[in-house]
LOROZA-939551 format. One record per residue (C-alpha): residue in three letters; x, y, z. Coordinates in steps of 0.25 Angstrom, whole numbers, plus 2048, in hexadecimal, padded with zeros to 3 digits. Layout:
// LOROZA-939551
ALAXYZ/...
***
This chain:
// LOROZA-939551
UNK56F24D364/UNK56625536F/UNK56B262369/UNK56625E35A/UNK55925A360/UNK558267369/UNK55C26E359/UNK550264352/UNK54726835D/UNK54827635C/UNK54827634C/UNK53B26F34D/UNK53327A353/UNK52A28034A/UNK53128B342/UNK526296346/UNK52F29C353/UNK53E29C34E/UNK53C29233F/UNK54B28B342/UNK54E28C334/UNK55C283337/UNK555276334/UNK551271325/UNK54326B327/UNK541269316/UNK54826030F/UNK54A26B305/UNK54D27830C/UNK54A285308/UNK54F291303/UNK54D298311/UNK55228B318/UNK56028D30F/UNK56129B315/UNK55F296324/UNK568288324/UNK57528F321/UNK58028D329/UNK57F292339/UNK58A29B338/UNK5842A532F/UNK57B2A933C/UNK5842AD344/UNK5882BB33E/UNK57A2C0338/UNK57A2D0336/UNK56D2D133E/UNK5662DF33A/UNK5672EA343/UNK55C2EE34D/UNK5522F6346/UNK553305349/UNK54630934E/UNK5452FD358/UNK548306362/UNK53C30E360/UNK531301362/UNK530300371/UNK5302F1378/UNK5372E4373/UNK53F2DB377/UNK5482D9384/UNK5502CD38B/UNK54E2D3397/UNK5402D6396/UNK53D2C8390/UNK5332C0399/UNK53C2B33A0/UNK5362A53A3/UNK53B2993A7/UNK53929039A/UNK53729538D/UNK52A28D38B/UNK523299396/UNK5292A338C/UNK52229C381/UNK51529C388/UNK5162AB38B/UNK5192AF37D/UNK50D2A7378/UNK5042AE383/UNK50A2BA380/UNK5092B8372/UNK4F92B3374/UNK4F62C037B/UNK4FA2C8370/UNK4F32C0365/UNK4E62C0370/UNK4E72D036F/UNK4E82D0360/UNK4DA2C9360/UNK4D42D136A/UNK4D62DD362/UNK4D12D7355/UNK4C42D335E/UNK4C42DF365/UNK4BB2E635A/UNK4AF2DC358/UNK4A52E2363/UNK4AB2F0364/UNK4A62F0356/UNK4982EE35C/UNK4982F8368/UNK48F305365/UNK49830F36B/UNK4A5308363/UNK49A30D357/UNK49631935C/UNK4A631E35F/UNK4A8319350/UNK49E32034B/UNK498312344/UNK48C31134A/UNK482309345/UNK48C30033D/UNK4802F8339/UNK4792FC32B/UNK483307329/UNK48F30531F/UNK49730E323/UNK49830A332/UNK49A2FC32F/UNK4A72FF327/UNK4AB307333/UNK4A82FC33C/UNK4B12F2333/UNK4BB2FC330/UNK4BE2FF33F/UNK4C32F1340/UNK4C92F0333/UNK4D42FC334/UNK4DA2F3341/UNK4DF2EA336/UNK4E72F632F/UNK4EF2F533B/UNK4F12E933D/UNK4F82E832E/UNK5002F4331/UNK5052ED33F/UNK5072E3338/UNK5122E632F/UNK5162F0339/UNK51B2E6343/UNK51E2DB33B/UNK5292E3337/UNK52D2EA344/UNK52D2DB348/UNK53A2D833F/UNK53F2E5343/UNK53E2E6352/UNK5392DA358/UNK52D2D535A/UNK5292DA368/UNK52C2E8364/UNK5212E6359/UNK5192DF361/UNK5192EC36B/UNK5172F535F/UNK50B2F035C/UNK5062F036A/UNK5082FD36B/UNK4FE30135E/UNK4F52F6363/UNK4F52FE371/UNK4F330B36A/UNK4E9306360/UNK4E12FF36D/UNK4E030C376/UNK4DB31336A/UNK4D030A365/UNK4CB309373/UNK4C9318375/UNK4C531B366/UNK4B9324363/UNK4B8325356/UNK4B831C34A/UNK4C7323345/UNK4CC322352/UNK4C8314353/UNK4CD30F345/UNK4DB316349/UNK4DB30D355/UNK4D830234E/UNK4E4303342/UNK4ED30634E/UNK4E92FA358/UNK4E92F134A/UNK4FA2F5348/UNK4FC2F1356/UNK4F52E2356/UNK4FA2E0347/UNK5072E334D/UNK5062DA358/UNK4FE2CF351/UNK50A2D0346/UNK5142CD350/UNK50F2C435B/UNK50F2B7354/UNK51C2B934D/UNK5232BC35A/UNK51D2B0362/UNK51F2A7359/UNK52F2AB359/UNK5302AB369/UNK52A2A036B/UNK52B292367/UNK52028A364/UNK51F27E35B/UNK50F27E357/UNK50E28B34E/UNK4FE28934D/UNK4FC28435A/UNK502290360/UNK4FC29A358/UNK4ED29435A/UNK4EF297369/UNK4F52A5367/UNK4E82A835E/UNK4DF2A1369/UNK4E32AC371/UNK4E02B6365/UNK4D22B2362/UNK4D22B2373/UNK4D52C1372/UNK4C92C3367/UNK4C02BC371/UNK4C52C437D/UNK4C22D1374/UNK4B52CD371/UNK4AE2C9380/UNK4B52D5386/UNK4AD2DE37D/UNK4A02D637F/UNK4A12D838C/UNK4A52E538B/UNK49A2E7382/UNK4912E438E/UNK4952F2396/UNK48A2FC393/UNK498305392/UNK498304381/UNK4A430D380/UNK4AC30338A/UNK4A62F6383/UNK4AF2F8377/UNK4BC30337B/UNK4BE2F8388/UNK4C22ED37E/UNK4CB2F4374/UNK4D12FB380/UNK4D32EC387/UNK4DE2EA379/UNK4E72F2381/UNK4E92E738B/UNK4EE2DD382/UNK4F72E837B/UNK5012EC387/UNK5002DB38C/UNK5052DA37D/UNK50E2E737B/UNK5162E6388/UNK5162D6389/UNK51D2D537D/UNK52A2DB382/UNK52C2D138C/UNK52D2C5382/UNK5392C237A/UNK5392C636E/UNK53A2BD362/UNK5482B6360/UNK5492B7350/UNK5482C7352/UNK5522C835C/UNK55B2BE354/UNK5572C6347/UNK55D2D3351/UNK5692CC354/UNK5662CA362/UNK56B2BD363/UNK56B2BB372/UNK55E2C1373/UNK5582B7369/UNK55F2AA371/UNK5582AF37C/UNK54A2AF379/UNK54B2A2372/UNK55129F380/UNK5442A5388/UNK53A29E37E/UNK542291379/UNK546283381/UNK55227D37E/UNK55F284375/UNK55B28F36E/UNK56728F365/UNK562287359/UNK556290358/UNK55F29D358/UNK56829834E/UNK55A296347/UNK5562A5349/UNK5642AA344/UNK5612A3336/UNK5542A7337/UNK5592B5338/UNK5632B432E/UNK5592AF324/UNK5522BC328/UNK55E2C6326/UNK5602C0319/UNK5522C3313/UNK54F2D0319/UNK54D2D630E/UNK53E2CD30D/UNK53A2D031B/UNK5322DD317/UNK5232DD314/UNK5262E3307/UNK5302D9303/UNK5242CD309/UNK5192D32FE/UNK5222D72F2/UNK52E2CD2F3/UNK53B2CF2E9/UNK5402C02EC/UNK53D2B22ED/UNK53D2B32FD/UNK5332C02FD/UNK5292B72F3/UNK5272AD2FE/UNK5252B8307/UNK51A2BE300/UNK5142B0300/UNK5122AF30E/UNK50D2BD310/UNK5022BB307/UNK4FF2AC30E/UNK4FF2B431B/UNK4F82BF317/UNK4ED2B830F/UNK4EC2AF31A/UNK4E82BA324/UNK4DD2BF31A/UNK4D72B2318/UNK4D72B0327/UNK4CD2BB328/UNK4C62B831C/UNK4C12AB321/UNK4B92B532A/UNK4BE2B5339/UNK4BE2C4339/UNK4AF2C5336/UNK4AA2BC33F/UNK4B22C034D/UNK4B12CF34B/UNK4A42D1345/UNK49E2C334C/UNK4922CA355/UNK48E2CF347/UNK48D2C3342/UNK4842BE34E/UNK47C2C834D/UNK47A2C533F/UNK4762B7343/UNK46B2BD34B/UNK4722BE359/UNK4702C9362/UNK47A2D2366/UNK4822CC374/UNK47E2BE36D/UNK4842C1362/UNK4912C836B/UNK4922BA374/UNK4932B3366/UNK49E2B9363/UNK4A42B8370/UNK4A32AB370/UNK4A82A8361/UNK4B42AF367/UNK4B72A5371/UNK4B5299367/UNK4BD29E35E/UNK4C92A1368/UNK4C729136D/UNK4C728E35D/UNK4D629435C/UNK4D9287363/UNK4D727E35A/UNK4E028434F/UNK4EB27E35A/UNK4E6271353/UNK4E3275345/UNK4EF27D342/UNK4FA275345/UNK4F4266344/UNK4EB26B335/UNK4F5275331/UNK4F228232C/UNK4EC27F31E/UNK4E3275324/UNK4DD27D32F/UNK4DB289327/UNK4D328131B/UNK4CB27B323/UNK4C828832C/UNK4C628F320/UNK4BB28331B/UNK4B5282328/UNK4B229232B/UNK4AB29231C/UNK4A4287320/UNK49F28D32C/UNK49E29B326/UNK49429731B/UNK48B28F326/UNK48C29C32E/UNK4892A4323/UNK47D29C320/UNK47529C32E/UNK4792AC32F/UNK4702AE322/UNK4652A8329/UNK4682AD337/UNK4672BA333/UNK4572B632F/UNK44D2B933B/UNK4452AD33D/UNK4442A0348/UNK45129B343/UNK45A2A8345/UNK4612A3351/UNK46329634D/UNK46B29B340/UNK4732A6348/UNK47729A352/UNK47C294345/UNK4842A2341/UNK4892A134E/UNK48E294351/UNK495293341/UNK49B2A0344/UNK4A2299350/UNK4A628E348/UNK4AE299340/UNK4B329F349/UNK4B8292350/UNK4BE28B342/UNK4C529933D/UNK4CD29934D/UNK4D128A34A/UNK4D528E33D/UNK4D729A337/UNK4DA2A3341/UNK4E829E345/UNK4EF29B337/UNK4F02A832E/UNK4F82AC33D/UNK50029F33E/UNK50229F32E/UNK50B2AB32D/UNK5152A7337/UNK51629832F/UNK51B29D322/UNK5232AC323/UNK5322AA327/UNK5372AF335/UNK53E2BB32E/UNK5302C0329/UNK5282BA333/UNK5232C633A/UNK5222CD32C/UNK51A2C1328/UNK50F2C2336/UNK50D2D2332/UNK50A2CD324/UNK4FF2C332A/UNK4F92CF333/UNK4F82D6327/UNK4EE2C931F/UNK4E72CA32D/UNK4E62D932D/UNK4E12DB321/UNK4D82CE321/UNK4D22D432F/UNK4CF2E2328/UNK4C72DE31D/UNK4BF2D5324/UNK4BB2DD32E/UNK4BA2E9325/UNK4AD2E131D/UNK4AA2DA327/UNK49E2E332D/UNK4982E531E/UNK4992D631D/UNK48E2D5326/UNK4872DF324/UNK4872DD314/UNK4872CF313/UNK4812CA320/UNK4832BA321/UNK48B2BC316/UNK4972BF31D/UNK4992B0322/UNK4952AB312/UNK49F2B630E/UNK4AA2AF319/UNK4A62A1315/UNK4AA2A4306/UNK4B92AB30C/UNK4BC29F314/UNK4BA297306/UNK4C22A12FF/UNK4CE29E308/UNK4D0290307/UNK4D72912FA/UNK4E229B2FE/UNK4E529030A/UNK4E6285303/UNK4EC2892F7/UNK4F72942FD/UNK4FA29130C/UNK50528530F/UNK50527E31A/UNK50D284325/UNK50A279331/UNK515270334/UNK52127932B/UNK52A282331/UNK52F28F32A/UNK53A288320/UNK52F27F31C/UNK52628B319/UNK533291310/UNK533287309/UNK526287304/UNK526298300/UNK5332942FB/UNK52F2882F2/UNK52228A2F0/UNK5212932E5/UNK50F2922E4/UNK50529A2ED/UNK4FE28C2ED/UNK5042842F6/UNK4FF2772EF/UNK50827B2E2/UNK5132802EE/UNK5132722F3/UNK51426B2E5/UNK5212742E2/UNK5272722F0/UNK5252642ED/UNK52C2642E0/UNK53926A2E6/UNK53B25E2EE/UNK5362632FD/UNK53025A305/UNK52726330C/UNK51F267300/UNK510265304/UNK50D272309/UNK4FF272309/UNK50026A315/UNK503269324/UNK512263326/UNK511258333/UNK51D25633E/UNK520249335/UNK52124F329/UNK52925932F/UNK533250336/UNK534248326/UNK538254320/UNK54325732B/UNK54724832A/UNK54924A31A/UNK53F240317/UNK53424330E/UNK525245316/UNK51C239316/UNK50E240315/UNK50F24E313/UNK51624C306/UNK50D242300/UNK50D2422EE/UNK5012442E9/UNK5032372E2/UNK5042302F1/UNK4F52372F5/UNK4F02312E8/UNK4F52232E9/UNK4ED2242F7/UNK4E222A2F1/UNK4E121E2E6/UNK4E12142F0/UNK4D22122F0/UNK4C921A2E6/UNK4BE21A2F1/UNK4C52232F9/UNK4CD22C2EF/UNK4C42382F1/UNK4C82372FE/UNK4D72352FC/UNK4D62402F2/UNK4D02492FC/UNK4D8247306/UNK4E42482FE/UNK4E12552F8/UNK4DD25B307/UNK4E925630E/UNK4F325B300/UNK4EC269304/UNK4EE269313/UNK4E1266316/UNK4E025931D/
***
């Protein structure tokens, strides 16, 4: 009896570390399920692949000897996380890096961009010099999430690090607009690389049982990087030494690179790999070093896992995930575009705009100069302290909730925004008080899109691709966020020098333009592990998930309402065999409540409608 409850325990963790497939949790499994519940035996004797050819030449990795040791696994967790932390702080440091060296006059005068204001052709060279960092992070993207299936992920991980290191020296000792738009493309290959890695292989090393929860506090430490960037240059800013004020902070990026690069090998590296390697005993190891209790259920979960991935090899190519040949492929290419598009509309809803180009906006409002620099300081730091609350929002709403409601509330705010910025930009005896009002609602953005938006597109990917295209699936995400980041900050600067107040309209009316793609194509992810996910690609057969639902449902699965959040309960129902209570509830059982007093239909019906989309 204690060994089936140490197996139950262990099953029950959430599915985004190792996703134990061993367990049916669906009353009608799915086609993937079939593959993993065959008999044990069949694991024993896999024909791992061997090691790939030019391993040898990428420097670092993995090694058992060099692997830091602690007492309990629980400290290896917590390292891993901190570890983990650090790199995501770095990757917001270099996205945050740019926003004041943009403004320096000697930065304009080495790039030959000087005066950027009324000029055209200067403020494209302005925007493009930011823009061209996103080329590299698509191309490191889809560079490492393959060497990640190929030669671990510490070994891509250190690959990237070494383009970021290059890209870093060369940006801060650029003299010319060329020279600095290399630098760029290159330090762009190196984060994407590392950005594309990160989160898969800390999600594989360590276990953690609060998905969302986990990653808000990664991303606090993100959006901590960005607000690090920021103050270091404003007080940089203050040396009378200009050429310093901006080559001192993009030099500083190399810190954070050798912590990153030469940190990473003394990690383990993630146990899926070494299994998929056949490195057995290296595998049973880590789980050792980073689980409590038996580790052997949890392998024999890996091996299937790993068998399910020999067996579709032929999918796990990004060619094979855009242009499918087989009903496997199709439900690939469905959650690329989810992951992909996600990404874009993350940075459609306006977040690139206002954090880069924010002492623009200020200015604009009527603020002076440092005024308008401690501003954006200062919105900085609230939106790092807003990341908390997406701990909340995240796993207790779910993620279809949080990012309706975020996407409301921003337009909301945005249009207020947009309205004081028209008339704060008119001199008169109520200036000031209508920039305060500019100021305080671009706050409030700032602060609703951390608690929101800022963490899902990141945590979304890693809900809905398999393990065996996991770390294919987190270069595919880059890629949305790569190209989202480009555009945006390519037009941003004639944005506001076109349009003025406009921009904030012209954001109110994107978040509006989101809200349909949410809640019309995204199910919901919180609560399901990654069978339950298979089963809806696999049953679904409708990019809207209402129709989705209604089709899962006519195939006699229990967990059919995919437009909502699935609770512990409903879980443990579903395990049990019996049919859920409330998250299955007919259409026909909503309207017999709503009937029972005509007073307050509307309200039933409301409420009704809300809830069937997730919303409540």
């Amino acid at each position: 009896m204690a060994d089936q409850n140490k197996k139950e325990d262990v099953s029950s963790k959430d599915s985004s570390e190792t996703d134990i497939p061993g367990d049916e949790k669906l009353s009608k499994p799915s086609d993937t399920q079939d593959l993993y519940n065959k008999g044990d035996e069949q694991y024993d004797n896999l024909d791992y692949p061997p090691a790939w050819k030019f391993e040898k030449w990428f420097i670092g990795g993995y090694s058992q000897s060099r692997m830091l040791k602690f007492k309990k696994p629980k400290t290896m967790y917590t390292a891993i996380n901190l570890f983990a932390g650090v790199a995501i702080m770095f990757y917001g440091y270099d996205q945050g890096v740019m926003s004041q060296v943009n403004l320096n006059p000697d930065y304009q005068s080495h790039m030959d961009i000087l005066p950027v204001k009324g000029n055209q052709q200067h403020v494209a060279a302005e925007g493009g010099i930011v823009a061209v960092y996103y080329i590299g992070t698509l191309i490191g993207a889809l560079i490492a999430g393959s060497l990640a299936d190929r030669c671990g992920r510490i070994k891509a991980v250190v690959f990237g690090s070494m383009w970021a290191l290059l890209g870093a020296v060369l940006q801060a000792s650029a003299y010319n607009i060329a020279w600095m738009c290399m630098a760029r493309v290159i330090a762009g290959v190196g984060v994407g690389a590392i950005d594309c890695v990160i989160p898969v292989w800390s999600a594989e090393v360590s276990s953690h049982s609060a998905r969302g929860a986990f990653l808000a506090i990664e991303f606090f430490m993100n959006i901590g990087g960005l607000a690090l960037a920021y103050w270091i240059e404003f007080f940089a800013y203050l040396n009378p030494n200009k050429v310093m004020a901006w080559r001192t902070p993009l030099a500083l990026q190399i810190i954070f690179i050798l912590v990153i690069g030469i940190g990473i090998n003394f990690f383990p590296e993630s146990p899926r790999w070494l299994m998929k390697m056949g490195r057995e005993d290296e595998s049973r190891n880590v789980l050792k070093a980073t689980r409590e209790g038996d580790v052997e259920y949890e392998l024999k979960g890996i091996k299937k896992v790993v068998k399910f991935e020999l067996e579709t090899s032929t999918s796990n190519h990004y060619a094979a995930m855009i242009f499918p040949k087989d009903k496997y492929s199709r439900q690939l290419r469905w959650r690329v575009v989810l992951a992909v598009w996600l990404q874009i509309m993350q940075e459609l809803v306006g977040i690139g705009v206002i954090t880069v180009y924010a002492v623009d906006l200020f200015q604009d409002a009527g603020f002076g100069e440092t005024l308008s620099k401690l501003l954006a300081g200062f919105n900085n730091l609230s939106y790092m302290f807003s990341v908390i609350f997406a701990v909340i929002t995240l796993d207790r709403y779910g993620r279809r909730s949080t990012m309706v409601w975020g996407a409301v509330g921003m337009a909301f705010i945005l249009l207020i925004a947009g309205i004081l910025d028209k008339y704060a930009q008119i001199e008169g005896p109520h200036q000031r008080s209508f920039g305060a009002g500019v100021a305080a609602f671009t706050f409030f953005y700032t602060a609703t899109f951390g608690a929101t938006w800022l963490t899902t597109p990141w945590l979304y990917p890693t809900e809905i691709f398999p393990l065996n295209v996991r770390a294919k699936g987190g270069a595919w995400s880059v890629v949305g966020w790569s190209i989202g980041n480009g555009i945006i900050t390519m037009i941003t600067p004639f944005l506001f020098q076109a349009i003025s107040y406009g921009t904030l309209l012209l954001l109110f009316g994107l978040n509006i333009f989101c809200l349909p793609f949410v809640i019309l194509m995204y199910p919901e992810t919180a609560g399901r592990s990654l069978e339950q996910m298979d089963t809806f690609f696999e049953h679904g057969g409708s990019w809207n998930v209402f129709k989705a639902s209604h089709r899962i449902r006519d195939q006699g699965i229990d967990d059919w309402r995919w437009t909502k959040k699935l609770h512990e309960d409903d879980q443990k129902e579903l395990e049990s065999g019996r049919k859920m209570s409330t998250a299955v509830r007919s259409p026909e059982e909503d309207e017999k409540d709503a009937r029972q007093s005509w007073k307050k239909r509307p309200v039933y019906t409301f409420r009704r409608k809300a809830s069937n989309a997730g919303l409540m």
